[in-house]
C-alpha positions in Angstrom: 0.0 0.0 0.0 2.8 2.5 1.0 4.1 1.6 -2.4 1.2 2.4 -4.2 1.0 5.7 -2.0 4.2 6.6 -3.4 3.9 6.3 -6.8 0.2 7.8 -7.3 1.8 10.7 -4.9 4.9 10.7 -8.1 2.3 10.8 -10.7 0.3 14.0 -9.1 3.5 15.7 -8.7 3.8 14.9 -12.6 0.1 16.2 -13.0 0.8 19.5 -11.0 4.1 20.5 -13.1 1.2 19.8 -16.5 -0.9 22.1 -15.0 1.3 24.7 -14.3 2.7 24.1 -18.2 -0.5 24.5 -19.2 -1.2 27.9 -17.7 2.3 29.5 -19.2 1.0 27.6 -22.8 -1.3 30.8 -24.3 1.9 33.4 -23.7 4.7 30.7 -25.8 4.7 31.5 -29.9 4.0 28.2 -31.3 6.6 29.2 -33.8 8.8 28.8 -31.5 10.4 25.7 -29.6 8.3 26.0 -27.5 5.4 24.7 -29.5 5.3 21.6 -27.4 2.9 23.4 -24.6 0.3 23.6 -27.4 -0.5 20.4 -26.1 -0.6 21.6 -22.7 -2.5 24.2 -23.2 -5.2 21.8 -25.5 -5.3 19.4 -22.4 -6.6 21.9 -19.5 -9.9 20.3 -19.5 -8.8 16.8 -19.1 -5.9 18.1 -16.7 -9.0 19.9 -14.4 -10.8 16.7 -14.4 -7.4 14.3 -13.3 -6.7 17.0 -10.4 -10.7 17.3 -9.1 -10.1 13.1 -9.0 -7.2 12.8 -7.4 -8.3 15.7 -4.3 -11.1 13.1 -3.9 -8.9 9.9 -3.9 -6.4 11.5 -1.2 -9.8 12.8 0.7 -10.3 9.1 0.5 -7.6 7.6 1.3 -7.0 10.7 4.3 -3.8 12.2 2.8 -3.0 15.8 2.9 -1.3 15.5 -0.7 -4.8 16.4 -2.0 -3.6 20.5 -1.2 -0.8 20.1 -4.1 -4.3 19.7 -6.8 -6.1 22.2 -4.7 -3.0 24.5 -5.0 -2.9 24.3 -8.7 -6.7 24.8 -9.5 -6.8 28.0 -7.1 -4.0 29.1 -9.1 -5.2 28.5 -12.6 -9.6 29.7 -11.0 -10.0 32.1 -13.5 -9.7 29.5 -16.3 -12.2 27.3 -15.2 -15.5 29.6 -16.9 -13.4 29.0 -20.2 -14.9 25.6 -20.5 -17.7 25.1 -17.3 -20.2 27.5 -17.4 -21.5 28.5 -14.0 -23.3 31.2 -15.0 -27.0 31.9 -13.7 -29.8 31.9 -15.7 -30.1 33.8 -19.0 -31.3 37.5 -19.0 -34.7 38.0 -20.8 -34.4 39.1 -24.9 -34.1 42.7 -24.4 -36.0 44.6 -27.5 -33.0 46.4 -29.5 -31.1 42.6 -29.2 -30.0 40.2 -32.3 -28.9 36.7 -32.3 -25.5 35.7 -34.0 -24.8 32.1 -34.5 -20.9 30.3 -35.7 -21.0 27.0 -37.2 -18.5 25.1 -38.7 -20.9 22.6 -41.0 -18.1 20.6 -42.7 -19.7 17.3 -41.2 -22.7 17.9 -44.1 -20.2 17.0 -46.4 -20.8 13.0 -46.8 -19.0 10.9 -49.0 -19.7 6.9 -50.4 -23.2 5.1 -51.7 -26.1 7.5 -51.8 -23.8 10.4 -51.0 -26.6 12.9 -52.0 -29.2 11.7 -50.5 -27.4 11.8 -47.1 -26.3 15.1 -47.6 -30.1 16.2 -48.6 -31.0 14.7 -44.7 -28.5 17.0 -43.7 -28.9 19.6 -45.2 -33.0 19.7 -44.3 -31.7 19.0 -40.8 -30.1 22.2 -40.8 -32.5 24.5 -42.3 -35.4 23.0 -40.1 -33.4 23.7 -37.0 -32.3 27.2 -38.1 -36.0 28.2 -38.5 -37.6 26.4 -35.7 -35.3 28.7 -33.0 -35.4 31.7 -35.6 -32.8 32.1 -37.5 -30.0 34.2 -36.3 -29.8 38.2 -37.5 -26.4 37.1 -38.6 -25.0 33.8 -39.5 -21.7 33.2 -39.7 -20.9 29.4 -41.5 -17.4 27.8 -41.9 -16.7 25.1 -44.4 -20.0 26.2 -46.3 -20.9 25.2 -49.6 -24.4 26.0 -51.5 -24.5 30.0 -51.0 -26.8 30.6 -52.3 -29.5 27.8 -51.3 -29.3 28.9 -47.4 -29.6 32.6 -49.0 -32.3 32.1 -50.4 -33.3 29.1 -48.0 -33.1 31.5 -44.9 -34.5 34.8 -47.1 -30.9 36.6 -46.4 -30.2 39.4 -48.6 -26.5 39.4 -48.2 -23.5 37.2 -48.4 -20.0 38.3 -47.9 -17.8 34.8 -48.6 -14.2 33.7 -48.9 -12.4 30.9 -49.6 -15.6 28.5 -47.1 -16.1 31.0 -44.9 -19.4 33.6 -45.0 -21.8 35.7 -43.6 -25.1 36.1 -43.9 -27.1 38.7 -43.1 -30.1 40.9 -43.7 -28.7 43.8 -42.0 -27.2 47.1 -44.1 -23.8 46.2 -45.5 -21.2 49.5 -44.7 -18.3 48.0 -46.0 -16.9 44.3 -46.5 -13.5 43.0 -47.0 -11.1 39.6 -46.8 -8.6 38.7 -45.0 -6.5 36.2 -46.8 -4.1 33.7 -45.1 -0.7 33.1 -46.8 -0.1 29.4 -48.4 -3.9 28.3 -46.9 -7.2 27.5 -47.8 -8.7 28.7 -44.7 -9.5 32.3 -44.3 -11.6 35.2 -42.6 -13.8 37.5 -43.9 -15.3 40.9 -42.2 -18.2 43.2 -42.7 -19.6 46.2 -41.3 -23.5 46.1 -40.7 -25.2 49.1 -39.4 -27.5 47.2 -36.7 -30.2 49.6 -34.8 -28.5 52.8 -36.0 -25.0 51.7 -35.1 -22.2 50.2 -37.3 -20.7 47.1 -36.0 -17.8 45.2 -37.7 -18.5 41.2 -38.0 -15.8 38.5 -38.6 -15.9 35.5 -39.4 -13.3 33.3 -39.6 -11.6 29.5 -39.7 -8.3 29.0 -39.2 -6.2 26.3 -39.6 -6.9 22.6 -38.4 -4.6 20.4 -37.0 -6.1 18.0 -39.2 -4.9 14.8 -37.1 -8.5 13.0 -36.2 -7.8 10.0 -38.3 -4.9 9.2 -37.0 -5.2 10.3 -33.6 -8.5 7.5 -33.6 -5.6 5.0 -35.5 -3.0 5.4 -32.3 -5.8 4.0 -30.4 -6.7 0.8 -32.5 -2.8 0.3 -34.6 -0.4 -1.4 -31.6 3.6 -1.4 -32.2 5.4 0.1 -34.2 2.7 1.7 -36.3 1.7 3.2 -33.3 5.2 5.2 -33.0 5.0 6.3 -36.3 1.9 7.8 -35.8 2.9 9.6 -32.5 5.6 11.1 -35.7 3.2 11.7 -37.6 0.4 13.3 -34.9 3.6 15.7 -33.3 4.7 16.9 -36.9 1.4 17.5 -38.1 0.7 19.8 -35.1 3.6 21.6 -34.8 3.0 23.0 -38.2 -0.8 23.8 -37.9 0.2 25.9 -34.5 2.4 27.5 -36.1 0.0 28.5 -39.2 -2.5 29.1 -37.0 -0.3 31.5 -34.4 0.6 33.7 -37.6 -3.2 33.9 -38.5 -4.1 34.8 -35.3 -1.6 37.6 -35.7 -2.7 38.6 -38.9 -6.7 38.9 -37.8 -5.6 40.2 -34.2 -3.6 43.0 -36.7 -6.4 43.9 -38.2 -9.0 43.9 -35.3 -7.2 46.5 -34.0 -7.7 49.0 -36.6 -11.2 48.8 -36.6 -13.1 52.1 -36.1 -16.1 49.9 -35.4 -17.3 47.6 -32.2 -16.2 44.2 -33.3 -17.7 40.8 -33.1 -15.4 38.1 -34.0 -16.9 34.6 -34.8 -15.4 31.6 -35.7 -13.8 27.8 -35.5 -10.6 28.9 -34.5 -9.3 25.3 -34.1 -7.6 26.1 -31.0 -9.1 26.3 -27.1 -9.1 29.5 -24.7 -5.9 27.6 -23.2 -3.6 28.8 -26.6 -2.0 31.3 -28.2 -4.1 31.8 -30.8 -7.3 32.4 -28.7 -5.1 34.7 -26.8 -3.9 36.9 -29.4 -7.3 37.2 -30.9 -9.1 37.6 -27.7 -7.2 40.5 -26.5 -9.3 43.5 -24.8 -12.4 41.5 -26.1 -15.2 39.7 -24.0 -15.6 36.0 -24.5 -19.2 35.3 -24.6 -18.9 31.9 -23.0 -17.6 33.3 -20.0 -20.0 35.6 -19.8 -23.1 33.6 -19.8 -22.3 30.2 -21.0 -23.8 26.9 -18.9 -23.0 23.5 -18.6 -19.5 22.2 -20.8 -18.2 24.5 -23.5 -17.6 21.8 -25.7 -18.2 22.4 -29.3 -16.2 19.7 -31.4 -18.5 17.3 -31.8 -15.5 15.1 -33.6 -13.2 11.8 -32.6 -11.3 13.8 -29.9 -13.6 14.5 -27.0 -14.1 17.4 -25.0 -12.7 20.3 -26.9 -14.0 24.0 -26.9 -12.8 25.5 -30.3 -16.2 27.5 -31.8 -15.9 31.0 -30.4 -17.7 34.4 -30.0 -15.9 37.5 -28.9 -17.0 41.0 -28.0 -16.0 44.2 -28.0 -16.5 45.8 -24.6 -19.6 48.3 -25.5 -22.1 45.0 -25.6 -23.5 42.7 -23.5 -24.3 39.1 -23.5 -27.7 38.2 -22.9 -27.8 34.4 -24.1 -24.8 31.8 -25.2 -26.3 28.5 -26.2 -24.1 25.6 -27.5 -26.5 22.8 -29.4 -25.7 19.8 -29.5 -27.3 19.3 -32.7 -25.3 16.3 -34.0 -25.7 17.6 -37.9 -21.9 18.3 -38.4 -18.5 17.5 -36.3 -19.1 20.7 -34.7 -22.3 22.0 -32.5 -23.6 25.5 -33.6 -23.3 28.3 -31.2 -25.0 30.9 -30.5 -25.0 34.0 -28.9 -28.1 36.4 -28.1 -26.2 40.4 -27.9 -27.5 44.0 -27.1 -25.7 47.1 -27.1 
């Protein structure tokens, strides 16, 4: 027993150093060597849930060990909002408000035998649920295809689109633009829509996927040496995208800043509140999750559980009245959305 003591004392030690690593991962450049915290910083959830466990084992077992994963929670509190929502219950619709929804609907796409009928389903799916909870003032729609059905579908009367990305809306268009991503096919988009007498700028965005979900599921069922070469494979393959991703961020966090506009920046940003990239893009902007989201912020609805990578941010000058994560199993993300008054 003592033995066992010792080593499951060993391994929290090792979980308490993670921790800690995971809290310094959203201020190290990915393009950097120090790109390895990415994974740190992408494990925060399952690193909460190992130290909650183990304060109940040594509880248990009527160790004092279980301070060290008390010490490292307290320390890393503020985080926690980023993925549980605690809040209290949603403030009424307030007249001048509008709903804004992100969705990355990639998962419509459906490949094999009777391809296009499956991807009809879908598609109906979709359009159902956007009408029966009122389709959002603004929609905002990664990995899109067929434009102009929803357009016409969902009776918008603009489209502002790049390279999968778009938004649709009924509102005034000011001004559009693109933001274009060097050597990518992701991208970002931005308008300005003058919503109850005010402009506001819009963006909408989805940058670049680590793109390791098939193998990541093969490490699990491929034993040996297979297995090694897909830990390569899985570590290369992320160490680029964080990169790509960190000089995105850049790019859009760039061009935020010049806005003469309130901003509202939407998007699958492939990357959780624990990273860089959410940092960088986040900065001086409210994270509507925070603010009233309840329950787990989980949004991938992929092979890799419990990740929160479908964001809404907000300038300062509105508040949140709603945040609502669906989970509306139509793509390998859940739509979000988020209710907003000035």
């Amino acid at each position: 027993m003592k033995r066992l003591i010792i080593l499951l004392f060993l391994v929290n030690i090792g979980l308490f150093l993670a921790t800690l690593l995971c809290y310094i991962a959203p201020y190290a450049n990915p393009s950097s060597k120090l790109w390895p915290l990415t994974f740190f910083g992408t494990g925060y959830f399952y690193l909460l849930i190992a130290n909650v466990l183990f304060v109940g084992l040594w509880i248990v077992l009527k160790k004092k060990y279980w301070l060290l994963s008390i010490m490292v929670i307290l320390a890393g509190a503020f985080h926690i909002n980023s993925y549980v929502g605690l809040n209290s219950k949603n403030k009424e619709a307030s007249p001048d408000s509008f709903k804004i929804m992100t969705y990355n609907i990639g998962g419509l796409q459906t490949y094999g035998p009777q391809s296009r009928k499956r991807r009809k389903v879908k598609i109906d799916k979709l359009i159902k649920f956007l009408n029966e909870r009122t389709t959002p003032e603004i929609l905002c729609l990664q990995e899109y295809s067929w434009v102009k059905f929803f357009a016409e579908e969902l009776k918008y009367d603009h489209v502002i689109k790049n390279k999968g990305v778009a938004i649709y809306t009924s509102y005034q268009v000011m001004d559009k633009g693109k933001i274009e991503f060097r050597n990518s096919f992701n991208a970002a988009v931005w308008a300005d829509l003058k919503i109850n007498e005010e402009i506001v700028r819009v963006y909408n965005m989805h940058l670049q996927s680590n793109s390791v979900s098939k193998e990541a599921e093969d490490l699990i069922s491929v034993p040996g040496i297979q297995t090694l070469r897909g830990v390569r494979l899985v570590l290369a393959k992320v160490k680029w995208a964080t990169s790509k991703r960190a000089s995105q961020a850049r790019l859009v966090a760039k061009h935020i800043s010049g806005s003469p506009y309130p901003v509202i920046v939407c998007g699958d940003f492939n990357d959780t509140p624990q990273s860089y990239t959410f940092r960088k893009i986040s900065n001086g902007l409210i994270n509507s999750f925070k603010e009233k989201g309840r329950g787990l912020g989980i949004t991938y609805a992929g092979k890799i559980p419990g990740l929160h990578i479908d964001h809404i941010l907000l300038d300062e000058r509105f508040e949140v009245e709603r945040h609502i994560i669906t989970k509306e199993a139509m793509s390998d993300h859940y739509p979000v959305t988020c209710r907003i008054s000035f």
